[in-house]
C-alpha positions as CSV (number, residue, x, y, z in Angstrom):
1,X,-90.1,-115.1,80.6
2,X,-92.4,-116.9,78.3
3,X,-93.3,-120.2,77.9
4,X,-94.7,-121.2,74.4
5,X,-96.8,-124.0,73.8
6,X,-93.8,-126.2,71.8
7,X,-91.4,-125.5,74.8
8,X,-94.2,-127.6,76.8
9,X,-94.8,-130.2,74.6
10,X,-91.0,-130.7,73.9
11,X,-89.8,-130.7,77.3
12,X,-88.0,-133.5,78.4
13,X,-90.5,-134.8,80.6
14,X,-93.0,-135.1,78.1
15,X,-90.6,-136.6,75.4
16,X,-89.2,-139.0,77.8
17,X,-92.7,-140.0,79.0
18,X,-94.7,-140.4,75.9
19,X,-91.4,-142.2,73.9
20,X,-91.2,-144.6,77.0
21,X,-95.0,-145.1,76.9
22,X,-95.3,-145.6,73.0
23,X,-91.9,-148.3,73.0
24,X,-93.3,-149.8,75.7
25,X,-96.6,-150.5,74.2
26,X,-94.6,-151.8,71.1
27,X,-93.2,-154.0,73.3
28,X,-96.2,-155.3,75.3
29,X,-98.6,-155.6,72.3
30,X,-95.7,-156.7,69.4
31,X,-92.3,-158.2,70.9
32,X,-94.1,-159.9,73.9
33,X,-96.3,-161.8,71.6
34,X,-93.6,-162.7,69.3
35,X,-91.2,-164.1,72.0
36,X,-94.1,-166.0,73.7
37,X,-95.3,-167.4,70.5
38,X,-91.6,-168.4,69.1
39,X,-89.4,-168.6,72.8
40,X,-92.5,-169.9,75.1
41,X,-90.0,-171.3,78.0
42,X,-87.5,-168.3,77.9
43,X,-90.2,-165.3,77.3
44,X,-92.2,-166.4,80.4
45,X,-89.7,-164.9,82.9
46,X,-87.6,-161.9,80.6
47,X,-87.7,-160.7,77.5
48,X,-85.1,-161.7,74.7
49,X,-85.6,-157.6,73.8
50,X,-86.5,-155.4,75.8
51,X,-86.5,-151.4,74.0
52,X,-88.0,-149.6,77.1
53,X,-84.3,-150.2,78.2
54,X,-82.8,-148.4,75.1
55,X,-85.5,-145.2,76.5
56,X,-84.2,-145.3,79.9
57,X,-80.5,-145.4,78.2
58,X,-81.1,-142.5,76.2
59,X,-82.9,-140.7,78.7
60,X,-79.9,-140.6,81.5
61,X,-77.4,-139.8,77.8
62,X,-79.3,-136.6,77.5
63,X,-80.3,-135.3,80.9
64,X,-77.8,-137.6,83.3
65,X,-79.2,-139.0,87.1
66,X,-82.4,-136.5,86.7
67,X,-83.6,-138.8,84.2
68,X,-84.8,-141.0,87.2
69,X,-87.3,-138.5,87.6
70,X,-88.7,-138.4,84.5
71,X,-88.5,-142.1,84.6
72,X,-90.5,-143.3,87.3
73,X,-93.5,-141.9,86.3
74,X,-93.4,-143.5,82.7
75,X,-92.0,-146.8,84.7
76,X,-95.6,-146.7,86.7
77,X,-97.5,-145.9,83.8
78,X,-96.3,-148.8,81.9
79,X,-96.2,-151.2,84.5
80,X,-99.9,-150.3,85.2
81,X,-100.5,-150.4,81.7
82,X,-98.4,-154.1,81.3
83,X,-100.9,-155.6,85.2
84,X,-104.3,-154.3,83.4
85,X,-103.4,-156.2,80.2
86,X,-102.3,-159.5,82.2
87,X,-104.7,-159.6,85.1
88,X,-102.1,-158.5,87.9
89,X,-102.2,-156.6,90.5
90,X,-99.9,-153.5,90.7
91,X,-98.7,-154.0,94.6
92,X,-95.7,-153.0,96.5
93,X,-93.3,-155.4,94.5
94,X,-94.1,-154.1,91.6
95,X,-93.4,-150.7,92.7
96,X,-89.9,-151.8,94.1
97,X,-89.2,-152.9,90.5
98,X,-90.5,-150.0,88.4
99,X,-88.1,-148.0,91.3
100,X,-85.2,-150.6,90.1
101,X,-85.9,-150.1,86.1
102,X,-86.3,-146.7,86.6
103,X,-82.4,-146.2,88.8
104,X,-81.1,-148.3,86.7
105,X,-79.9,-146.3,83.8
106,X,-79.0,-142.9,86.4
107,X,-76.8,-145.8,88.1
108,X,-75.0,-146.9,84.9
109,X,-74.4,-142.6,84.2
110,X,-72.8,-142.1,87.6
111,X,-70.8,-145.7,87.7
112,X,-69.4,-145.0,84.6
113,X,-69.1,-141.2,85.2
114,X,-66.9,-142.7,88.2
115,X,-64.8,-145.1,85.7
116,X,-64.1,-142.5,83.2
117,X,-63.2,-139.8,85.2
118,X,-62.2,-136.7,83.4
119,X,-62.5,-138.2,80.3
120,X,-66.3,-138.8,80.4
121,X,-67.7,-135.1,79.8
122,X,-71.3,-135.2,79.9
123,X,-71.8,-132.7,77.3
124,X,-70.2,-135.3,75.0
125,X,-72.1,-138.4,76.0
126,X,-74.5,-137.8,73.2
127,X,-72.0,-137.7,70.6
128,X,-70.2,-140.6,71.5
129,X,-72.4,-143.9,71.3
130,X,-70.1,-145.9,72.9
131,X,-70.1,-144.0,75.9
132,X,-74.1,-144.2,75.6
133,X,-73.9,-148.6,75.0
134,X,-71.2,-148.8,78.4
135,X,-73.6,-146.5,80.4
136,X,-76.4,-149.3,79.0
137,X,-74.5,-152.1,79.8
138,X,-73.4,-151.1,83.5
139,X,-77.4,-150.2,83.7
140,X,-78.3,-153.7,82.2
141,X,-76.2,-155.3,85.4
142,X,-77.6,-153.0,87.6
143,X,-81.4,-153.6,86.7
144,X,-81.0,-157.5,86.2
145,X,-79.3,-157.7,89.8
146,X,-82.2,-155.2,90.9
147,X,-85.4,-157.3,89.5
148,X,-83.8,-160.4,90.5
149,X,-83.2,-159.1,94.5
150,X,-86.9,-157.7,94.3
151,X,-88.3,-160.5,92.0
152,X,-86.9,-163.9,92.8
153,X,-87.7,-165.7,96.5
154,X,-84.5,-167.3,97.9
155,X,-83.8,-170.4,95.2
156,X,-80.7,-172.2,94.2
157,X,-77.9,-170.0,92.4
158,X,-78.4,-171.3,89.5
159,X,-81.5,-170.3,88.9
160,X,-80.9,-166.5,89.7
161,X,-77.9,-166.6,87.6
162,X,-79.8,-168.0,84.6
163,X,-82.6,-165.2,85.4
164,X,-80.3,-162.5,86.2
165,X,-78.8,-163.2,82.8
166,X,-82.0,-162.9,80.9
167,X,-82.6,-159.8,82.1
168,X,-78.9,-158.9,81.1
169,X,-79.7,-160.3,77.5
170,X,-82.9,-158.5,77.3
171,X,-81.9,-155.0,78.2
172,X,-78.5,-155.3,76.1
173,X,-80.0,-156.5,73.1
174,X,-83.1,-153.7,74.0
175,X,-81.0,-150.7,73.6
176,X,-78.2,-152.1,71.0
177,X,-81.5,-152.4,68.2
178,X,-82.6,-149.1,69.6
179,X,-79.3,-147.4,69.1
180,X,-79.1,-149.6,65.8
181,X,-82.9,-148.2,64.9
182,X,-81.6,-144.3,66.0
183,X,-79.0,-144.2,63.8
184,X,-81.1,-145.4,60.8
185,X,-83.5,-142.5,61.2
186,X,-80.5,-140.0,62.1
187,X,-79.2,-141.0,58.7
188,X,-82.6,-140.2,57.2
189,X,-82.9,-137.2,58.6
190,X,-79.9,-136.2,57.7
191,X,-80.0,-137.1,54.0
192,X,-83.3,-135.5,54.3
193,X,-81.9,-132.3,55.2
194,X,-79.2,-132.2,52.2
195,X,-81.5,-133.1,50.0
């Protein structure tokens, strides 16, 4: 067999990891400056949007739990990307929580997988964008109770509540104006092609 040249460059893998890479520098270098400049107090700790979550979303719709694979990679790539811009250091926490962003959206596949039962059929999960928002909203739980068990030293409940809901916010509001943005340029598309 064959491999051409566009079968490379269009593999998952590559998709997955330059799309994750180019929202995520959208985000670092346009939403992140926004939100600081406009939501000071909030934007310090979680973002009000965060797309890369809409990526990771998309990525598990298309190619289920594997998509962790394809995931961590871009996850490390942009986390590097995110400690070289503000001065950090990429150490062992951060790796536990590139590990968490990156499980987060498999997790919300195979939890809701689990809820559905027979009636989630994977082959299907593309079609249906609901499926595609509960799979990002079980992953949105999953990654804010994540970053917060990696990120937060013991504090008062309240606190980890309040954080554990910003990341909540952030992710769910991340993928809906992705999924709000992907069906805009669907609908393009497809007017494009009956035209």
């Amino acid at each position: 067999m064959t491999v051409k040249p566009t079968q490379i460059l269009l593999s998952p893998l590559i998709v997955i990891f330059v799309v994750y890479i180019a929202v995520f520098l959208f985000q670092l270098h346009v939403v992140f400056p926004v939100e600081a400049r406009f939501f000071p107090v909030y934007s310090a700790t979680a973002s009000l949007m965060f797309l890369p979550h809409a990526v990771r979303v998309l990525a598990a719709a298309i190619i289920g739990p594997k998509a962790f694979f394809l995931l961590v990679p871009a996850t490390i790539v942009g986390s590097l990307i995110q400690s070289r811009n503000y001065g950090e250091v990429f150490n062992g926490t951060s790796l536990l929580m590139v590990l968490v962003g990156a499980a987060s959206a498999p997790a919300g596949y195979i939890i809701l997988k689990r809820i559905m039962g027979d009636r989630f059929v994977f082959s299907e999960l593309m079609l249906n964008w609901r499926y595609v928002f509960f799979t990002g909203i079980i992953a949105s739980a999953v990654n804010s109770v994540g970053l917060v068990a990696v990120y937060v030293a013991p504090a008062e409940t309240t606190v980890i509540l309040n954080l554990m809901l910003r990341f909540f916010v952030g992710d769910i509001f991340g993928l809906f104006v992705g999924l709000v943005f992907l069906t805009f340029v669907f609908r393009i598309l497809r007017n494009f092609r009956t035209a």
